[in-house]
C-alpha beads as a LAMMPS data file, in Angstrom:
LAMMPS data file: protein, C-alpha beads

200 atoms
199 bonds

1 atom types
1 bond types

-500.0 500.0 xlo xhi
-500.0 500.0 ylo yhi
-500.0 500.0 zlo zhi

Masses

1 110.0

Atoms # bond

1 1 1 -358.792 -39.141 -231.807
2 1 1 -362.357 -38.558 -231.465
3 1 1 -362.286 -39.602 -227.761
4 1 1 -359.382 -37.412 -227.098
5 1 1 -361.265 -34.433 -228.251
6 1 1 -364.159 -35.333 -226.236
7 1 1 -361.894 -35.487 -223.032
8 1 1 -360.823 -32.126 -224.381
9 1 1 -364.058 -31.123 -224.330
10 1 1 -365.372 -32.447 -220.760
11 1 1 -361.926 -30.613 -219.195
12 1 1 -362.405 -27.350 -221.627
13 1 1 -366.133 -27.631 -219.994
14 1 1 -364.770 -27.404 -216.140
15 1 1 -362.188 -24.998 -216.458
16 1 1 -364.611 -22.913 -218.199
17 1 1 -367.358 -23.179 -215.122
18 1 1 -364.521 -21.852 -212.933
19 1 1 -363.501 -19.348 -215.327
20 1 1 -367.191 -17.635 -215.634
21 1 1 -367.607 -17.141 -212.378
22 1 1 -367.922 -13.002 -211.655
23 1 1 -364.166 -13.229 -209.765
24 1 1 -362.580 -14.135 -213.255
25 1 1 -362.244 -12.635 -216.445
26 1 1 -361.806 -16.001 -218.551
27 1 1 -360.060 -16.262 -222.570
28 1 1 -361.100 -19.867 -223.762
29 1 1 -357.447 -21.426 -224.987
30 1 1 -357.216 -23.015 -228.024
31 1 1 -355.943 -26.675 -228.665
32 1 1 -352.462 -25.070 -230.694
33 1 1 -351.665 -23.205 -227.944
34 1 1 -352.909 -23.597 -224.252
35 1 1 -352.352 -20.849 -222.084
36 1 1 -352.347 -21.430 -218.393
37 1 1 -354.503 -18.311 -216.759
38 1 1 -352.922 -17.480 -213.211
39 1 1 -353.746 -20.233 -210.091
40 1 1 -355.192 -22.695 -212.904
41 1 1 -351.612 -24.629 -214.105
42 1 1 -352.506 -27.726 -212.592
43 1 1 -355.771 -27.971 -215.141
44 1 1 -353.454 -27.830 -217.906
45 1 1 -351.042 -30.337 -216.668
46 1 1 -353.644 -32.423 -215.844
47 1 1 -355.610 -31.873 -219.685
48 1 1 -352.070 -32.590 -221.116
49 1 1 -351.851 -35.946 -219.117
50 1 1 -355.112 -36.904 -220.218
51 1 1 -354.306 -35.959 -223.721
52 1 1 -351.008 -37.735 -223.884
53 1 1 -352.965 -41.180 -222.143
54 1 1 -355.627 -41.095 -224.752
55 1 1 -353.443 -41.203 -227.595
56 1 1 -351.185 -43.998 -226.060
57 1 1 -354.168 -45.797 -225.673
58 1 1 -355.361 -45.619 -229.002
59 1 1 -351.961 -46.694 -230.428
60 1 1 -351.800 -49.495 -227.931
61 1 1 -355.759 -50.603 -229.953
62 1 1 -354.704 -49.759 -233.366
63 1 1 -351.480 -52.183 -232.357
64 1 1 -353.515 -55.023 -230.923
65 1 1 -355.966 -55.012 -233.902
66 1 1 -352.891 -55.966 -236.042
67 1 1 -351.585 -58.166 -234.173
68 1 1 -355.102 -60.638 -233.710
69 1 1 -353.937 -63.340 -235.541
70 1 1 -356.100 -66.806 -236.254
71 1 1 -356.555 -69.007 -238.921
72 1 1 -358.222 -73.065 -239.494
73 1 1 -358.454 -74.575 -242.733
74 1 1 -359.782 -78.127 -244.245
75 1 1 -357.530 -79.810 -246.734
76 1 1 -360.477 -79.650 -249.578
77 1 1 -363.891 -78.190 -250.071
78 1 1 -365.258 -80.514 -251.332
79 1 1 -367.554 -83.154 -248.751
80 1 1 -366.942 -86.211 -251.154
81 1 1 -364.204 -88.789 -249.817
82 1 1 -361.361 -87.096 -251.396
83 1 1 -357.700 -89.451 -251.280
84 1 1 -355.014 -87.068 -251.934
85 1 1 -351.216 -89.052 -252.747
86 1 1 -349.309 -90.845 -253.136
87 1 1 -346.381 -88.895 -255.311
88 1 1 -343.044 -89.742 -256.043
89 1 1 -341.463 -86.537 -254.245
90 1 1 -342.604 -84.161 -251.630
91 1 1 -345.661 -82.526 -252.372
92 1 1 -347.068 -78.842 -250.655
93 1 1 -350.697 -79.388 -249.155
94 1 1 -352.674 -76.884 -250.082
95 1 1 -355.772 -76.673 -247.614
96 1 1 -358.253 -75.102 -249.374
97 1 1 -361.114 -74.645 -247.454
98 1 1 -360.995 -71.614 -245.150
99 1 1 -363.182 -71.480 -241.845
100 1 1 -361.115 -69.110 -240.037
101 1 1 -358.447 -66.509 -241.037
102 1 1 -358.126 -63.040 -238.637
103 1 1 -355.657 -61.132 -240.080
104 1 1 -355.644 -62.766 -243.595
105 1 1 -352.220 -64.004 -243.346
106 1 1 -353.026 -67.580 -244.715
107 1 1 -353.108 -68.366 -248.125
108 1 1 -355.650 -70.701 -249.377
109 1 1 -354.359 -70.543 -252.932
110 1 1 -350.617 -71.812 -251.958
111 1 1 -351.333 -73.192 -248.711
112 1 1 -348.592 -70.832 -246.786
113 1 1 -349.473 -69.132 -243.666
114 1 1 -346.856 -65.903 -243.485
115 1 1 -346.452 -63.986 -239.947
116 1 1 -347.451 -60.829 -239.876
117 1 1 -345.827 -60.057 -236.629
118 1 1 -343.161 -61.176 -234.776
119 1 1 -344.228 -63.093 -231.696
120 1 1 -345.164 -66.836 -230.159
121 1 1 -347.534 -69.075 -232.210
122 1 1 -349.278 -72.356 -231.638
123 1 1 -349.739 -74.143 -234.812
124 1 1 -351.732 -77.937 -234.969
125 1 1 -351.608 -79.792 -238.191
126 1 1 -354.359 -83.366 -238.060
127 1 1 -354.507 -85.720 -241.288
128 1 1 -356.292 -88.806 -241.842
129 1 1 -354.264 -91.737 -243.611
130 1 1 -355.322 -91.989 -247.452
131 1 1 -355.284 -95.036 -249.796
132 1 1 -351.912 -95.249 -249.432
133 1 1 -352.427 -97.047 -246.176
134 1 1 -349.050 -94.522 -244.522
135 1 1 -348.893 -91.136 -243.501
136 1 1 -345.988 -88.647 -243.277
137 1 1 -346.464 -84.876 -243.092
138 1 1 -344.723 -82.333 -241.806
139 1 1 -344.713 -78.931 -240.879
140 1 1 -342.259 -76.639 -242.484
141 1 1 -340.739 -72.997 -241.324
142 1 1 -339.025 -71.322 -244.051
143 1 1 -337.823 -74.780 -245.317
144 1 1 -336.863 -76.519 -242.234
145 1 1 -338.794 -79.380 -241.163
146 1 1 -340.597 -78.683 -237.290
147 1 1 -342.538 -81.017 -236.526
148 1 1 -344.354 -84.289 -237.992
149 1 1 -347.353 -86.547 -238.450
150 1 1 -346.231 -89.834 -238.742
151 1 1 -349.008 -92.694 -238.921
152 1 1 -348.779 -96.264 -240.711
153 1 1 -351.884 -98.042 -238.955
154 1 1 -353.836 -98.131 -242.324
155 1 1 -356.465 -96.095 -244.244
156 1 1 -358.406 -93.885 -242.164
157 1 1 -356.509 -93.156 -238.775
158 1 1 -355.121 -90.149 -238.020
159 1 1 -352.841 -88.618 -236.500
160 1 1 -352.076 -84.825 -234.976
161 1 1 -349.705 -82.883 -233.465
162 1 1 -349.205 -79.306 -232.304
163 1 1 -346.088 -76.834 -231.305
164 1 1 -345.583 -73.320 -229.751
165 1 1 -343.047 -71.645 -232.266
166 1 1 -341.542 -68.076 -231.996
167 1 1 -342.068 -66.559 -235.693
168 1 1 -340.356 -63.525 -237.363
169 1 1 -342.843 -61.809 -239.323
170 1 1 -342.598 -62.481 -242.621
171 1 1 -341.742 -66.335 -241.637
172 1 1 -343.533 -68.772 -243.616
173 1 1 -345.443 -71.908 -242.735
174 1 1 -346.176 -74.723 -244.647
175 1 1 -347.345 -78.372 -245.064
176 1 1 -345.466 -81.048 -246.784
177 1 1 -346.770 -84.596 -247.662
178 1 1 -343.576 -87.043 -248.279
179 1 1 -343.188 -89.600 -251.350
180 1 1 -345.339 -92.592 -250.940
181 1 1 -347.660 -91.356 -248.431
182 1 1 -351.245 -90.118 -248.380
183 1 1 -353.819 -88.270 -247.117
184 1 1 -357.593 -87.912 -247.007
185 1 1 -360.163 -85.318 -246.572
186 1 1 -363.756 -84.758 -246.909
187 1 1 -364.024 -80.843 -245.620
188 1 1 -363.399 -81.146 -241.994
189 1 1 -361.004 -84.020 -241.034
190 1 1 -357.692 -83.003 -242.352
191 1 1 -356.845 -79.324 -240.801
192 1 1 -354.247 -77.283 -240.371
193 1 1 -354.525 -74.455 -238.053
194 1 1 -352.536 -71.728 -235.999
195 1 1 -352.960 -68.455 -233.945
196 1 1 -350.909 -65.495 -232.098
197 1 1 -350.280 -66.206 -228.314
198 1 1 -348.747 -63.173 -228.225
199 1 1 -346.381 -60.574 -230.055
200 1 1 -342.767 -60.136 -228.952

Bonds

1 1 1 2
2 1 2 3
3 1 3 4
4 1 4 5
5 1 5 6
6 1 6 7
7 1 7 8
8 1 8 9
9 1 9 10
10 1 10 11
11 1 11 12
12 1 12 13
13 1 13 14
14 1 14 15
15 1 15 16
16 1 16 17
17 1 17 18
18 1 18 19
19 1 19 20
20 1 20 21
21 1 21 22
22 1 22 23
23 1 23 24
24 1 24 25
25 1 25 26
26 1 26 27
27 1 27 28
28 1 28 29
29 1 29 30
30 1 30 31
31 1 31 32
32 1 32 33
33 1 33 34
34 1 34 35
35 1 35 36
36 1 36 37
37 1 37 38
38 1 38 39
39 1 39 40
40 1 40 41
41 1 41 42
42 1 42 43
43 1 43 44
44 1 44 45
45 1 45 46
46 1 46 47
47 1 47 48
48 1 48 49
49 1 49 50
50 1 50 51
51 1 51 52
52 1 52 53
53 1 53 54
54 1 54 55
55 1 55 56
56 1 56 57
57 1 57 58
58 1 58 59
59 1 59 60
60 1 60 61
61 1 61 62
62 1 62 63
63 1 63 64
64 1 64 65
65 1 65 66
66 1 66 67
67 1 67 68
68 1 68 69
69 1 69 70
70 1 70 71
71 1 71 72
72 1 72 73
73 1 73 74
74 1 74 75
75 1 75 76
76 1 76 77
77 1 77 78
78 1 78 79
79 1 79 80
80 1 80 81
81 1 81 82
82 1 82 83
83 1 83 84
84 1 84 85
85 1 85 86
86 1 86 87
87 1 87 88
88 1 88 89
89 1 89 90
90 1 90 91
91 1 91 92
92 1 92 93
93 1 93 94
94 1 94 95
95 1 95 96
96 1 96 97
97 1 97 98
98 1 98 99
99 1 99 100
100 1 100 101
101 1 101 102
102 1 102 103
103 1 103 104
104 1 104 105
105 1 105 106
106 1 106 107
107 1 107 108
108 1 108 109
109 1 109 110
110 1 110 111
111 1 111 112
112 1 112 113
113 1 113 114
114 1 114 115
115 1 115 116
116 1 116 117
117 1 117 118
118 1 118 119
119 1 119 120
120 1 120 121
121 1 121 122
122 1 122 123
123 1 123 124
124 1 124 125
125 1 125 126
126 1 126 127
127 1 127 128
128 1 128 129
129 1 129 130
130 1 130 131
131 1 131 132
132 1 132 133
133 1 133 134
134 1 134 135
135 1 135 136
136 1 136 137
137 1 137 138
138 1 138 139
139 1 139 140
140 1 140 141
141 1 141 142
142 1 142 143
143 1 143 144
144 1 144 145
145 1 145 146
146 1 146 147
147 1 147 148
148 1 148 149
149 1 149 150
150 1 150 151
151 1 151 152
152 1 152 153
153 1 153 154
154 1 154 155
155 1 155 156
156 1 156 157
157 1 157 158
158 1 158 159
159 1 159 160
160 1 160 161
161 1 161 162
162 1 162 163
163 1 163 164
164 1 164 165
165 1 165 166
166 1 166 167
167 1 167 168
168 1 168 169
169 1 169 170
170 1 170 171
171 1 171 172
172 1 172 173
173 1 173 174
174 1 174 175
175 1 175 176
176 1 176 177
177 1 177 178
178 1 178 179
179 1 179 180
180 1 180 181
181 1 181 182
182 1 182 183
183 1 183 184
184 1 184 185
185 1 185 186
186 1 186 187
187 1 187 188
188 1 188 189
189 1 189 190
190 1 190 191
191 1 191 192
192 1 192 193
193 1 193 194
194 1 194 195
195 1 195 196
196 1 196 197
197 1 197 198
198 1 198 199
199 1 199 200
């Protein structure tokens, strides 16, 4: 509000040059309760506009600023050759190390990203093929399966892939790694990352 008190201010400023002049006799209105002197309405409609922008503006900021949404992460911290698999059933990645996260709405302790807004989202996911010599991961939203890594050209390819998906907020993302696969990391080469197009 500071700026719309300022604006106040700069208008309160004009009409009150006018108002001093010997012709008038001038009463400086208060913010509670303008009161138009005779031949001056249009100031007041035009100080009310002016009011009514600046606060729509500032909403329309304090909106955006919630709605900034980014977030990249490694699979582990660590920079050692790290083989991750294979298990007998489905097992939730957990990428642990954090590079980027506007808006704190992934989870580096569970590995869930959770929308904080409704709106469209691109979301990448790369791995690396562990020991296993096969990859299989997939993406998950709230359970259901959206799209996949699939690689079986031996240890150390990799694969990627990427989608535009339209989130509800509070919709949850997640990684999956399938029985009998794996995956490896050293702090930079397995990622999983996402960010806000734009709210709906």
């Amino acid at each position: 509000m500071t700026s719309a008190w300022f604006l106040v201010l700069v208008v309160y400023g004009l009409v009150g040059v006018q108002a001093f002049s010997p012709k008038y006799e001038f009463e400086f209105p208060t913010p509670e309760g303008l009161t138009p002197e005779p031949g001056k309405e249009d100031v007041y409609v035009l100080l009310s506009q002016l009011l009514d922008r600046v606060e729509k503006l500032e909403r329309k900021c304090e909106d955006r600023g919630k709605s900034q949404v980014a977030f990249s992460a490694s699979l582990f911290n660590t920079e050692k050759w790290t083989h991750y698999g294979p298990f007998d059933s489905e097992t939730r990645l957990v990428f642990e190390k954090v590079t980027t996260n506007v808006g704190n709405a992934y989870d580096n302790t569970t590995g869930v990203f959770t929308a904080p807004v409704k709106g469209l989202y691109y979301v990448r996911l790369t791995c690396n093929v562990g020991d296993s010599g096969s990859l299989n991961t997939a993406v998950m939203k709230n359970g259901e399966n959206m799209f996949a890594i699939f690689n079986t050209l031996g240890l150390h390819s990799s694969g990627s892939n990427g989608m535009t998906l339209v989130l509800e907020e509070g919709d949850r993302l997640e990684v999956f790694l399938w029985p009998t696969r794996s995956v490896f990391d050293q702090s930079r080469l397995s990622t999983f990352s996402g960010f806000l197009v734009f709210p709906m």
